[in-house]
BATILO-576494 format. One line per 5 residues: number of its first residue (from 1); their letters; for each residue x, y, z of C-alpha. Coordinates in steps of 0.2 Angstrom, whole numbers, padded with zeros to 4 digits, always signed. Each point is the difference from the previous one (the first is absolute). Example, Ala and Ser with C-alpha at 12.3 -4.5 7.8 and 13.67 -1.06 7.14 Angstrom:
1	AS	+0062 -0022 +0039 | +0006 +0017 -0003
end
This chain:
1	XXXXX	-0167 +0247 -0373 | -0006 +0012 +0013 | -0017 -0001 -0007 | +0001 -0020 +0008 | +0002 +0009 +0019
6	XXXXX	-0015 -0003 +0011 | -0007 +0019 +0004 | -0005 -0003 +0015 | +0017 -0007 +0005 | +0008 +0016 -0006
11	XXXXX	-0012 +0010 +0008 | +0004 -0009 +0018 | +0020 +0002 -0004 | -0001 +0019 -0005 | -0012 +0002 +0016
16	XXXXX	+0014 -0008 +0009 | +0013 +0011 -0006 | -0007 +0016 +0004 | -0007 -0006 +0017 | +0016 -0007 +0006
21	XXXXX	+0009 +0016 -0003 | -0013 +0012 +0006 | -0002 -0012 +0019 | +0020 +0004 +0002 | -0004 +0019 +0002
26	XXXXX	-0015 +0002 +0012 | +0008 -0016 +0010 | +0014 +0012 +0001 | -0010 +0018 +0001 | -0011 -0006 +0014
31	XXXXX	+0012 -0006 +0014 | +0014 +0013 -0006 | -0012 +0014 +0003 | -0005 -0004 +0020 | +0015 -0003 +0001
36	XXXXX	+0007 +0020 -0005 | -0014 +0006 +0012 | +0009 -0010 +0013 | +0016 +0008 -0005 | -0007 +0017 +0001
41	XXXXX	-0009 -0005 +0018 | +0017 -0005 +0005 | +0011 +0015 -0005 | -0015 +0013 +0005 | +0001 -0009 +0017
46	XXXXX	+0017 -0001 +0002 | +0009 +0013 -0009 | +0012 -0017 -0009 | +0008 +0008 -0017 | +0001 -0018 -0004
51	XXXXX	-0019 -0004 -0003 | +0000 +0017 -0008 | +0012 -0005 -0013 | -0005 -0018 -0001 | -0017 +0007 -0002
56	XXXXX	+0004 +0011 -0018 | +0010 -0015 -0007 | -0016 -0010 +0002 | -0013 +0013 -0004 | +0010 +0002 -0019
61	XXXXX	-0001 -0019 -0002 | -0018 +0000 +0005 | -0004 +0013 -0012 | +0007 -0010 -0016 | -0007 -0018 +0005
66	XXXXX	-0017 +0011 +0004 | +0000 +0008 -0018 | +0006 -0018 -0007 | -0016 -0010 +0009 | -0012 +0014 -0008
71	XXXXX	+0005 -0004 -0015 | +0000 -0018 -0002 | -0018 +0001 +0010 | -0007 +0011 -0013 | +0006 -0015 -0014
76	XXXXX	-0008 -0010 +0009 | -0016 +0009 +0002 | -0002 +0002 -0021 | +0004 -0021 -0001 | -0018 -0002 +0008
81	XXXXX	-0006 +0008 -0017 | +0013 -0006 -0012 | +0002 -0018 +0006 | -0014 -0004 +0010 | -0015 +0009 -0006
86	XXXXX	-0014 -0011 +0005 | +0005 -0002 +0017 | -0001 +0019 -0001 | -0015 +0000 -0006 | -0008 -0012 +0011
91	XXXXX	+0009 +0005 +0017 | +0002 +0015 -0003 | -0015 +0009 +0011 | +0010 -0010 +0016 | +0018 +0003 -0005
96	XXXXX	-0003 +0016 -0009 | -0005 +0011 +0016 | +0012 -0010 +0013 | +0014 +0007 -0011 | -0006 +0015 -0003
101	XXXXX	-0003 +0002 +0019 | +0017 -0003 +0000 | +0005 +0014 -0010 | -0009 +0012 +0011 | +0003 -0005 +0016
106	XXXXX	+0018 -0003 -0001 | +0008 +0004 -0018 | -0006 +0019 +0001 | +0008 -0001 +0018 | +0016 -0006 -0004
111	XXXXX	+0001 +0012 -0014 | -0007 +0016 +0010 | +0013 -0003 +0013 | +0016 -0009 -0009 | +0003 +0017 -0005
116	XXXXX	+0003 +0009 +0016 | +0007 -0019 +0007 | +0016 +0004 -0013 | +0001 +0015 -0004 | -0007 +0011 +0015
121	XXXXX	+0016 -0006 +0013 | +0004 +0019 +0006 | -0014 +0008 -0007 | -0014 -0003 +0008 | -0002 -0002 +0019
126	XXXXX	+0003 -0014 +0009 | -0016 -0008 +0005 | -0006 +0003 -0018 | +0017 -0010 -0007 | -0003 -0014 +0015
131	XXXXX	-0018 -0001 -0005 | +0002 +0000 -0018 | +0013 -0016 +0003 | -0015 -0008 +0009 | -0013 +0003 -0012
136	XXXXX	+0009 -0007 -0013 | +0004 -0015 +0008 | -0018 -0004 +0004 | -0006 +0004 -0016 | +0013 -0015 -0004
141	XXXXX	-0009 -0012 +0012 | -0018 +0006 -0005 | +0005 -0003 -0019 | +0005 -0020 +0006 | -0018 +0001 +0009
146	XXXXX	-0010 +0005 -0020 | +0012 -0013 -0008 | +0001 -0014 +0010 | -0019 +0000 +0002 | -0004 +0000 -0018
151	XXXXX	+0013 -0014 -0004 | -0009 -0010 +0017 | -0017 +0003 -0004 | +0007 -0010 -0017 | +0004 -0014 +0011
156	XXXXX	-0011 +0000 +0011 | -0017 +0011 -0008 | -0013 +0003 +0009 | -0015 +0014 +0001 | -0004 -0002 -0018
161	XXXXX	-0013 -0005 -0011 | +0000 -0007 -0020 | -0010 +0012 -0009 | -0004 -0002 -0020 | +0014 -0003 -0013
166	XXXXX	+0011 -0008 +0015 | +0002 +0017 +0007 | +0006 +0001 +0020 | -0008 +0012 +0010 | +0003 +0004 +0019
171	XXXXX	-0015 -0004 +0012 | +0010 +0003 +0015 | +0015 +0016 +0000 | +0007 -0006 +0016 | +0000 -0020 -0004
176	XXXXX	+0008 +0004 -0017 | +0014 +0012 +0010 | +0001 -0012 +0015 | +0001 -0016 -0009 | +0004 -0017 +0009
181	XXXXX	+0019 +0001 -0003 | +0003 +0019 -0002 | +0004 +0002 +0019 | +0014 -0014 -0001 | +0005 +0004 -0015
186	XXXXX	+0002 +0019 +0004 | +0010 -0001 +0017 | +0012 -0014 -0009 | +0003 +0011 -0015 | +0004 +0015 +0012
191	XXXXX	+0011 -0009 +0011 | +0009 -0008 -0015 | +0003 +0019 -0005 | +0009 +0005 +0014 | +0010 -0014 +0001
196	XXXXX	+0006 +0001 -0016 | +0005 +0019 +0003 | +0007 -0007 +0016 | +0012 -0010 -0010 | +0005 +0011 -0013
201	XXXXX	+0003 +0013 +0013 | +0011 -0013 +0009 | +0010 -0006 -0014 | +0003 +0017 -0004 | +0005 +0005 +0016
206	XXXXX	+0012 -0015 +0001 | +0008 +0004 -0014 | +0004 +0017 +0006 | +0008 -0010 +0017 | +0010 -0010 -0011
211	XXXXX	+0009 +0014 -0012 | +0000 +0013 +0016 | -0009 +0013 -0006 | -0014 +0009 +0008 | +0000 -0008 +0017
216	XXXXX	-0012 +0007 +0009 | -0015 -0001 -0014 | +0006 -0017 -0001 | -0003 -0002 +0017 | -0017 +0007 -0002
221	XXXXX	-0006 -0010 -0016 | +0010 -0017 +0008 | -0008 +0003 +0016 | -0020 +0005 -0003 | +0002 -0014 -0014
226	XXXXX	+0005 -0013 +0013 | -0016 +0006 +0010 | -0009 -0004 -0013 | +0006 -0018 -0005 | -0001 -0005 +0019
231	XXXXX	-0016 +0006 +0004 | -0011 -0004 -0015 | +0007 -0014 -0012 | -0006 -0011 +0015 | -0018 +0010 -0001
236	XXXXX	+0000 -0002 -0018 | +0002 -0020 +0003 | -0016 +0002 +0009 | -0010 +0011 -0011 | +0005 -0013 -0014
241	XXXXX	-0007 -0015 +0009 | -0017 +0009 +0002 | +0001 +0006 -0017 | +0003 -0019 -0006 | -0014 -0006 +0011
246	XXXXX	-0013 +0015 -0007 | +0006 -0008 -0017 | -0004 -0019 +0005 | -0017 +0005 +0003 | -0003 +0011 -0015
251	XXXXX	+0012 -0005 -0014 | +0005 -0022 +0006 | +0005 -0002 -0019 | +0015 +0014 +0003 | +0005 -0009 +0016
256	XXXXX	+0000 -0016 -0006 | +0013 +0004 -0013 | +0009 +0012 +0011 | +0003 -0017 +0008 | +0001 -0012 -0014
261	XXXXX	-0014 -0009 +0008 | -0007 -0011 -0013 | -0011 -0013 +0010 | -0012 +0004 +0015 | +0010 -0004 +0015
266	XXXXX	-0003 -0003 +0018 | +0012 +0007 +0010 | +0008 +0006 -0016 | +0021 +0000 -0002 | +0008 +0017 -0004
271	XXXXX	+0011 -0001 -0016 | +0017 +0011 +0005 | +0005 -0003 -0019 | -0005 -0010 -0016 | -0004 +0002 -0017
276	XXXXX	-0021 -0001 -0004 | -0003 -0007 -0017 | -0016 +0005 -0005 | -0002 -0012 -0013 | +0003 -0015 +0013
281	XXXXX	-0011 +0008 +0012 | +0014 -0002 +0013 | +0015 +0007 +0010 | +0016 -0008 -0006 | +0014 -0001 +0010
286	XXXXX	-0008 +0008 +0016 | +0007 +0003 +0017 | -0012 -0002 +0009 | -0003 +0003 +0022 | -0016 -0014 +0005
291	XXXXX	-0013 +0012 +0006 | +0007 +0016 +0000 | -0010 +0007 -0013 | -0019 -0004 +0008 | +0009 +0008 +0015
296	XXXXX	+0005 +0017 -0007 | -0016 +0000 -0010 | -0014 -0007 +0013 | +0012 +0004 +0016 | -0006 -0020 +0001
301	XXXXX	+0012 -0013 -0004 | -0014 -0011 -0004 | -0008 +0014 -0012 | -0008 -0002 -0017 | +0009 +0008 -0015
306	XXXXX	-0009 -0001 -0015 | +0011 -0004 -0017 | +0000 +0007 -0017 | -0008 -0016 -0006 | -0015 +0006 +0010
311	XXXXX	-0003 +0011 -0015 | -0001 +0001 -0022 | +0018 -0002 -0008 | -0007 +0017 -0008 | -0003 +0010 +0018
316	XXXXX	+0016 -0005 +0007 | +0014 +0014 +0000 | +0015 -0002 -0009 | +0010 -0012 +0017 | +0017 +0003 -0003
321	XXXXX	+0003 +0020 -0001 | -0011 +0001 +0016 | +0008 -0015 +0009 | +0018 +0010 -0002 | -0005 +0016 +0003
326	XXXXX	-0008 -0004 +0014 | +0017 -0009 +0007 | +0008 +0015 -0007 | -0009 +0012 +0011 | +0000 -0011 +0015
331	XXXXX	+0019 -0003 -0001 | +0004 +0018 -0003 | -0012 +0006 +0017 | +0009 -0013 +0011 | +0017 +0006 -0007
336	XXXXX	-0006 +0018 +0006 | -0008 -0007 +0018 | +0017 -0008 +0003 | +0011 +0017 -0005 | -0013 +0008 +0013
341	XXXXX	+0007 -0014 +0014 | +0020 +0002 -0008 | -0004 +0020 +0002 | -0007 -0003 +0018 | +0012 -0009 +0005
346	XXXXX	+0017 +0010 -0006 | -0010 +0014 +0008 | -0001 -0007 +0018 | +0018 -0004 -0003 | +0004 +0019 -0005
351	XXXXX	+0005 -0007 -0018 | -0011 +0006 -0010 | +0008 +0012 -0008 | +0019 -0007 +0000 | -0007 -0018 -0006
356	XXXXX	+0007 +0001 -0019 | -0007 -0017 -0004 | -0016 +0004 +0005 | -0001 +0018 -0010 | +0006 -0009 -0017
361	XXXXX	-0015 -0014 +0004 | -0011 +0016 +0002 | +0007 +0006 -0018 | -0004 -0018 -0005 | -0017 +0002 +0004
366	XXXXX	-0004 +0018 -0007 | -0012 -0007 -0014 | -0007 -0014 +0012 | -0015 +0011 +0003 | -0005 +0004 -0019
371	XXXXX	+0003 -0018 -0006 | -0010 -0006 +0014 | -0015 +0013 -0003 | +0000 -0007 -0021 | +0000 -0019 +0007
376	XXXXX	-0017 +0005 +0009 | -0006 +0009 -0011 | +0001 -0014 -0014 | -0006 -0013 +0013 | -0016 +0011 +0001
381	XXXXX	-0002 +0004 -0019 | +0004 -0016 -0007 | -0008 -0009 +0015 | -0016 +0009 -0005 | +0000 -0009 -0019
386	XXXXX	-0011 -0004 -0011 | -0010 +0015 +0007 | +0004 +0017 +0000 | -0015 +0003 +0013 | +0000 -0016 +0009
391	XXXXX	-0014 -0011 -0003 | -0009 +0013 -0011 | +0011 +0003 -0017 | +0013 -0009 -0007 | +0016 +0008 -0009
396	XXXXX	-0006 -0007 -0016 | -0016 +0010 +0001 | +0009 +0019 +0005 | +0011 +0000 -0015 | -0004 +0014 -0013
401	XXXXX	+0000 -0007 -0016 | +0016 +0005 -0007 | +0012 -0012 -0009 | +0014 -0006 +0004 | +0012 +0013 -0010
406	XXXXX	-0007 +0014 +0007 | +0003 -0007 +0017 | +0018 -0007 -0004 | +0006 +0019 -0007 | -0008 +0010 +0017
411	XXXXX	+0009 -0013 +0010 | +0015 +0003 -0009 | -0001 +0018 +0003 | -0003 +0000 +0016 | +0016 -0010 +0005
416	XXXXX	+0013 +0011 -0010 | -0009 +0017 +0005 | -0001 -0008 +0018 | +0019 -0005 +0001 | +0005 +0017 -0006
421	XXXXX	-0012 +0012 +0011 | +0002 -0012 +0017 | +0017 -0004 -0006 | +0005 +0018 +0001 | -0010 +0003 +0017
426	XXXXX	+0011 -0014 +0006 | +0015 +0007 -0003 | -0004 +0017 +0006 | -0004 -0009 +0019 | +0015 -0010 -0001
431	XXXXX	+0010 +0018 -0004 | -0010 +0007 +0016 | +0005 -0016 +0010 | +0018 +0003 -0005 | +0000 +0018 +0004
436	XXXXX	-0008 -0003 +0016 | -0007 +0012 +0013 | +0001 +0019 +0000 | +0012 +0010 +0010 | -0005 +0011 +0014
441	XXXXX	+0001 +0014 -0009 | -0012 -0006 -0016 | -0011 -0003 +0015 | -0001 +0014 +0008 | +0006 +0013 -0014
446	XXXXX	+0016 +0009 -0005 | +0003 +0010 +0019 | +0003 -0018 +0008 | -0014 +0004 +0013 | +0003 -0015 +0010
451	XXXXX	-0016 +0000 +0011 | -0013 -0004 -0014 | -0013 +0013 -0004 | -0014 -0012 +0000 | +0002 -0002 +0018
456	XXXXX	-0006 +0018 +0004 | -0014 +0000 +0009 | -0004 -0020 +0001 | +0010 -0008 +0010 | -0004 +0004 +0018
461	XXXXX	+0016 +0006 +0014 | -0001 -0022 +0005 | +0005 -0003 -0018 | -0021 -0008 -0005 | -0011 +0009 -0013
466	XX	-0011 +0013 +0003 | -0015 -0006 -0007
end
């Protein structure tokens, strides 16, 4: 029976698997880390136990989703030969360095200083521990810069040349690396990452509101969190409308189905919710706003938005996975722009930290930031179909040929060994959470010194950073 699957579907599925895991870590990583070389900043500049404290809770949960995201990225790295080895084979002298740039550039960074980032807190001097914290958050950032290019360049490839046998060569380093959508696409993904820390930070926080415990961590988490969700969920809205405008000009298929937008429209309607049947080559059931759609797509009421039917049944993308996810992603950002307002409001009103409904809404939306990141992720991936590098190779031709057995009983063992390891890695978080932040004297060591060591010779008499 097995032998009956299409390959190439397992292959997508498994691919699907192992990359939706693996985006939940360094969406996590990325943000979390800036934000523990904020909470260093803060404690060197202010002598606050609390943003010491909070700052070794979150540096252990940092070190387990770090050691996670390795993992599951390595998995992913030997699917390019298992599953997909004549995409390797043919993109490999563009995707190969980019990634291997990554490696060096940021991997060996990361590695070099993680060490001294966890295990070096009363060890080694101040400034070093600070700038270890700094480095490592960076080298999170400049691995986003490796990854995000190399998946953008396949959506948007340029700089390259077809060379015998179908083999892709780079002409141009820098168009390759600064593709069309790699600048959008890179500030989105960043700014998504820190608000998803944002929001786990703040659900957490609000937890620890609500039971009691830990007050003035949970002030710190609650508060810096707030900053967040005020501030940038709005800029995120922004940097998504460029990012969906830079995808109307290079990718229109992904758009129109993003939208259910079947027929070429003047002045085009926005569907808020329907079902698209691609058979019928329609949008059942749609509620539609006249107008709105040319509007957000053209910034002209009176815009033309092309429809999928502007294109082959075969290059369209599968409609109804990027239609939802789209809505999915949208909803979820408005839900956090309008928990920015909520937050801004309660604090003007000095509520912001007596309000219980509003911290059990904040524990409410601690995954909001994850689900939303795997909705946009799926928009681009399966928005990008049938090609795997737009408009130069299809799926169907970056297969390996393998069977479907073969493909069936990795897949398989990939899900149970995932549930167990991640399962485990899980629990072990949720058992930090639980215990919460360390006491003064884990902090600052058995003789309950209470002014922190670190603070020796960096913070100035006016309370700043000697730098």
């Amino acid at each position: 029976m097995i032998e009956n699957f299409d390959p190439v579907l397992l292959a997508r599925i498994q691919f699907a698997f192992t990359v939706s895991f693996h985006i939940l870590f360094p969406a996590f990583t990325i943000g979390l880390a800036s934000w523990l070389a904020v909470l260093e900043w803060r404690w060197l500049s202010t002598g606050e136990s609390s943003y010491a404290q909070t700052y070794r809770m979150w540096v252990k949960i940092f070190a387990v989703t770090f050691g996670m995201g390795v993992v599951s990225g390595v998995v992913m790295s030997f699917q390019f030969g298992t599953n997909w080895a004549a995409f390797s084979d043919k993109a490999g002298n563009i995707l190969g360095p980019l990634l291997g740039y990554e490696v060096l550039t940021a991997f060996f960074l990361e590695a070099s200083f993680l060490g001294v980032m966890l295990f070096g807190w009363n060890r080694v001097s101040p400034r070093m521990h600070f700038a270890s914290t700094i480095i490592v958050a960076v080298g999170t950032v400049t691995s986003a810069f490796w990854i995000l290019s190399a998946n953008s360049w396949m959506q948007t490839p340029q700089g390259y040349r077809i060379g015998e046998a179908g083999l892709v060569y780079a002409v141009n380093w820098l168009e390759v690396i600064f593709n069309p959508s790699f600048p959008y696409r890179f500030v989105h993904m960043v700014t998504a990452a820190y608000l998803t820390t944002a929001f786990v930070v703040g659900g957490i926080g609000a937890f620890y509101l609500v039971s009691g415990r830990h007050q003035k961590c949970a002030r710190v988490m609650f508060g810096m969190a707030m900053i967040m969700a005020i501030f940038v969920s709005p800029l995120q809205f922004f940097l998504g409308d460029q990012h969906g405008l830079n995808t109307l000009k290079h990718q229109p298929a992904k758009v129109a189905a993003m939208e259910g937008l079947w027929e070429t429209r003047i002045g085009a309607p926005l569907n808020l919710f329907g079902w698209p049947d691609q058979e019928a080559e329609k949008t059942k059931y749609a509620i539609e706003i006249p107008k709105l759609s040319s509007l957000i797509l053209t910034h002209d009421l009176n815009g033309k938005v092309v429809g999928l039917k502007a294109w082959p049944k075969e290059d369209r993308p599968p409609v109804w996975i990027v239609f939802w996810c789209f809505r999915i992603m949208v909803g979820l950002g408005v839900l956090m722009i309008l928990t920015g307002l909520a937050a801004l409001v309660l604090y003007l009103k000095k509520q912001l930290f007596e309000a219980r409904w509003f911290h059990y809404w904040c524990m409410a939306m601690t995954p909001a930031g994850f689900l939303a990141v795997l909705a946009g992720w799926f928009v681009t991936e399966v928005g990008r179909q049938p090609y795997i590098i737009y408009g130069v190779m299809r799926a169907t031709e970056a297969v390996s040929p393998v069977g479907a057995p073969p493909m069936a009983m990795s897949f398989t063992a990939f899900v149970l060994t995932y549930g167990f390891i991640f399962g485990a890695g899980t629990y072990y978080i949720l058992k930090l959470i639980r215990k919460g932040p360390d006491s003064e004297e884990e902090v600052y060591g058995a003789h309950g010194v209470k002014k922190p060591p670190l603070l020796t010779g960096l913070v100035s008499e006016k309370g700043g950073p000697n730098v």
